[in-house]
N, C-alpha and C positions, 0 to 999 in steps of 0.2 A: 079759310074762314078764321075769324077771331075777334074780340069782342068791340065795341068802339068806347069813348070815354065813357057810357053810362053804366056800361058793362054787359048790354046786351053783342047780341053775336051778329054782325053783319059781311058782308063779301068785300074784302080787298081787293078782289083781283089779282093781278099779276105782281101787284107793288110788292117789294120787300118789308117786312117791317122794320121798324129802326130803333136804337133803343130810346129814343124819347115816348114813341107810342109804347113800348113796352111799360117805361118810369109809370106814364101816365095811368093805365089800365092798372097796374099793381099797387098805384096809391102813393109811390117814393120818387127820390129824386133820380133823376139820371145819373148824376155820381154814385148812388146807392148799387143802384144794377149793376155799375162798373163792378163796384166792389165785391158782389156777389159771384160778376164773371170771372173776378181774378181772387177769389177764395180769399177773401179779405178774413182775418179774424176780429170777434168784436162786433158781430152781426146777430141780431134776436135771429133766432132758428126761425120765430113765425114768420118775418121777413124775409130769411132767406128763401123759405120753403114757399112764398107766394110768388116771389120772382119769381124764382126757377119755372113753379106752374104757370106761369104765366108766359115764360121763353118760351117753355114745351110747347103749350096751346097755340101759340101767334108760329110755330116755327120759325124763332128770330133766329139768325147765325148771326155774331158779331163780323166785322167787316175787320179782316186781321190787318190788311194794310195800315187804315187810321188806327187801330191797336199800338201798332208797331210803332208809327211815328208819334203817340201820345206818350208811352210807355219804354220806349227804345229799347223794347225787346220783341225778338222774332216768334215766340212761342214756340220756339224750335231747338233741340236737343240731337247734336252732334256725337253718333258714336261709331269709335272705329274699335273693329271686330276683327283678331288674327284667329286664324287655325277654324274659319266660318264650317267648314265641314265635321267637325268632333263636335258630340253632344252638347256639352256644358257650353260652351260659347255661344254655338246657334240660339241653344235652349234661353239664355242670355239673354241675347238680341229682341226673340220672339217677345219675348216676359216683359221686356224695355218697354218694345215700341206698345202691346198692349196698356200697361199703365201709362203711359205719356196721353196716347189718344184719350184714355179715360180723365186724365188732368188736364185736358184741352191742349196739348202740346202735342206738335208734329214731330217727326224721328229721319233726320239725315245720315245714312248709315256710308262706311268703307270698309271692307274686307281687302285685308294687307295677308298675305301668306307667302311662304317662302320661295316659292316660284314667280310672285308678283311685283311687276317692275318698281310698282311705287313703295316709297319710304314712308315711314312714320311721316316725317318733317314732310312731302308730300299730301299723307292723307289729312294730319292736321290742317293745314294750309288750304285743304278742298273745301275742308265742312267749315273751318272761320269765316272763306271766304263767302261761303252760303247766310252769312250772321246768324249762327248760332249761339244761343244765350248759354250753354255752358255745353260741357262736351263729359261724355261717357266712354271709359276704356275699357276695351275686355280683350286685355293681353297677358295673355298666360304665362309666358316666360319670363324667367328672372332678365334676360339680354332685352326684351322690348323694353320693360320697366327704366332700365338703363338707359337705351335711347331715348324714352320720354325725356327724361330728366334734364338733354339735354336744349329741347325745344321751350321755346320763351309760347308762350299761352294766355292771351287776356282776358281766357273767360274761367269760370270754374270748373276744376280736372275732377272726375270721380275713377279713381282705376277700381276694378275686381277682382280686390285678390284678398287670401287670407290673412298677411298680416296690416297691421297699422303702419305708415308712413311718414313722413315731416315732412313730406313736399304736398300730398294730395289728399285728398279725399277719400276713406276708402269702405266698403261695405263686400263683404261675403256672406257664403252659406258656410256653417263653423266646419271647416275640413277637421279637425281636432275632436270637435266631440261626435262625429260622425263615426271620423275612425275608432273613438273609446265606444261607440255601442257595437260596431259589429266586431272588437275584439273581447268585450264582456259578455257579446251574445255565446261566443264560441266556446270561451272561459264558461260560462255559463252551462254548456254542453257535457263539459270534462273533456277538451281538447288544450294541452299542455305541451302544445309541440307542431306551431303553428308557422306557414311561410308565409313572406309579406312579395308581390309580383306587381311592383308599382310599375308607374307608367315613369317617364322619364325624366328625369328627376333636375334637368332645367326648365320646367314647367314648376310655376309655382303651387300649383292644387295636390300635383304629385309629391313633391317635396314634403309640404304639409302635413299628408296622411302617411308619407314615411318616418318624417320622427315623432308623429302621434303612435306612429304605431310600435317601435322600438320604443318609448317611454311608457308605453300600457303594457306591453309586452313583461317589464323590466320590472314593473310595479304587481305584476302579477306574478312573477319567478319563472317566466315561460323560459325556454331555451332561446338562444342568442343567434337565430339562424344568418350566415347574409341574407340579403336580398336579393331577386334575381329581376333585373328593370328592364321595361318592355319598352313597347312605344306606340301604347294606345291600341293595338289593332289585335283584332281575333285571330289573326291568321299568325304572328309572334307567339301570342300562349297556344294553339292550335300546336304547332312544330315544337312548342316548348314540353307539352304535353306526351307530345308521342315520341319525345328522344329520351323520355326515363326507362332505362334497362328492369327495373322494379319498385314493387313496391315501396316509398320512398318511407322514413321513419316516419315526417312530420302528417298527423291528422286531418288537417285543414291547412285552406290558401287562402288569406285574406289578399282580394283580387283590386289593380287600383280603378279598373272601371268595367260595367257591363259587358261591354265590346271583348274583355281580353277572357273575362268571367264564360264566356258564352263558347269562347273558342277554345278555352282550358277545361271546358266540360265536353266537345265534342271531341276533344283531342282525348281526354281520359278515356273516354266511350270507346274510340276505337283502338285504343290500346290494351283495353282490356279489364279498364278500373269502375270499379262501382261509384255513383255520387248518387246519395254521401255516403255509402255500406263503407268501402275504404276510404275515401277522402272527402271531404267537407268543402262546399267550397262559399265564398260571400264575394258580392262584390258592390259596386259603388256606384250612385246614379240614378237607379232606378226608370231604364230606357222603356217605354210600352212595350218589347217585345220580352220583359225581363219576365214577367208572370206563365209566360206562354211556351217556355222554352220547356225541355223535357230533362232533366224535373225544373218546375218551376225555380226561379233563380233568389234567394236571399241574399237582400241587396240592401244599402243603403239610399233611402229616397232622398233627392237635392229639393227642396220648396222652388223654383226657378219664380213663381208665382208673386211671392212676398218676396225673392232677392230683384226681383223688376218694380214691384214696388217702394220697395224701400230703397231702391237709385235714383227714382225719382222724387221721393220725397226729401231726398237728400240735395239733390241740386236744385229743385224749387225753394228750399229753405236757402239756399245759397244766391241763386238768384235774385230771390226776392232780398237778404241779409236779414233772416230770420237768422234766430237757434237752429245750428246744427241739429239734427235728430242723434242722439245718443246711440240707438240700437243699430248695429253695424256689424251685428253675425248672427243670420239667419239660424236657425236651430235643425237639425238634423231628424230624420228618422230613421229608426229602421224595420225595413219587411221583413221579416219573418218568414220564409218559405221554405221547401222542401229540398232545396239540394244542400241544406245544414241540418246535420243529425249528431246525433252522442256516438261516440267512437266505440268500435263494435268491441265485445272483448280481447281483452291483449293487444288494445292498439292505444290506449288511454298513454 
């Protein structure tokens, strides 16, 4: 059903609407609607908000083919995805393609991983040849970023990762002030004598919350511990866990992700250590299973939510050759839970 040019409501039928009979029912022109479908800026709000009601009402879908060939773009956003099974990447992915569909954009994805035949030069080469209007990276290793660098690329690049670039585009969640809240949460506790159990430190997220956390560490007068570098998985801090002969000096372990948090806490368990009576532990992430665990896990939450929308906002702007969007590090939180406590006496 939908309404005819007087604006009463009559039966279409099977026909599609078009956007002419849209224009005409809403009162504007056919250019207008365009502009509304491609988030034109410079539009009366009352205008746009009648189009749109009036999209919704007719169920008009734009017809993306003649889009494509008016506009010479696919409404399509190209992303290739290494290390697809670890949190933060998938978490990524998901967060992408949700805000793309929501900005009328489609999500052509490849998953490159170290057992998989295809290359970079490869996976880029799949999704250009799909016409994609720009392309999103979410490669966590300092070695990918490298071989980007060496692929020629005609659309706009966005990688994710923590620092700024001179070849691309780039937007995070801030690994830096993440890592300063949950080592002022611990500081905060009266723990003065903390381990830092990153993941592996050719990933760039890792990297990040490791010298975030030696430079907080430093600034706070903590001890100078090494670091003991994992490699993402529970079962690493699990065995790391259960090889301490004793009680170890340091109070707390600032953990570099849930997964190793969750396995350094069953590993204390069956070793024989209390969390947090003897050791503190936090970690990074904030996985759904992080709340649930026994004791519950303090963690660091990633927004995955606003770092998929603000990658898109970032290559729509690019796309279209707007302004860049400025804000390009997500803000950090932290939960607060029960396996971080104040160190018992004599352990301060």
């Amino acid at each position: 059903m939908a309404r005819d040019e007087r604006g009463e409501v009559s039966d279409t039928g099977t026909a599609k609407p078009n956007i002419r009979q849209v224009a005409a029912i809403a009162g504007v022109s056919h250019m207008t609607v365009s502009r509304v479908l491609n988030d034109y800026p410079h539009i009366k709000e009352a205008t746009r908000r009648r189009v749109l009601d009036v999209i919704e009402e007719m169920g008009y879908r734009p017809n993306m083919a003649a889009r494509a060939l008016a506009t010479q773009r696919t409404q399509r956003i190209g992303v290739l995805v290494e290390s697809a099974v670890e949190f933060g990447p998938t978490s990524t992915l998901r967060a992408v393609e949700a805000a793309a569909r929501g900005a009328g954009y489609a999500v052509s994805s490849i998953a490159v991983g170290d057992e998989d035949e295809i290359s970079p030069q490869d996976a880029v080469d799949n999704l250009t040849a799909q016409g994609v209007d720009a392309l999103c990276v979410v490669a966590p290793r300092s070695s990918s970023i490298a071989a980007l660098r060496k692929i020629s690329i005609s659309v706009p690049v966005l990688v994710v990762k923590p620092d700024d670039d001179p070849t691309f585009l780039t937007v995070s969640v801030d690994q830096h002030g993440g890592t300063v809240l949950a080592v002022d949460h611990l500081v905060s506790l009266g723990h003065r004598d903390i381990l830092h159990l990153s993941g592996p430190l050719d990933w760039l997220d890792a990297r990040a919350r490791e010298r975030a956390f030696h430079a907080r560490a430093k600034e706070w007068g903590i001890r100078q511990r090494p670091i003991v570098v994992g490699d993402w998985s529970a079962d690493f801090a699990y065995d790391f866990a259960r090889g301490l002969r004793e009680l170890p000096e340091y109070t707390a372990i600032f953990v570099g992700n849930d997964s190793m948090a969750v396995g350094l806490m069953h590993g204390l368990h069956d070793r024989g250590f209390s969390v947090p009576g003897d050791i503190s532990v936090v970690g990074f992430d904030d996985v759904p299973l992080a709340r649930h665990v026994i004791p519950p896990l303090t963690t660091v939450r990633q927004n995955f939510h606003a770092l998929g929308a603000s990658v898109v906002d970032i290559l729509r702007a690019a796309i279209e050759r707007r302004d860049i969007p400025q804000v390009t590090r997500i803000p950090a939180e932290l939960c607060a839970r029960a396996s971080s406590a104040a160190p018992r006496e004599g352990r301060a």
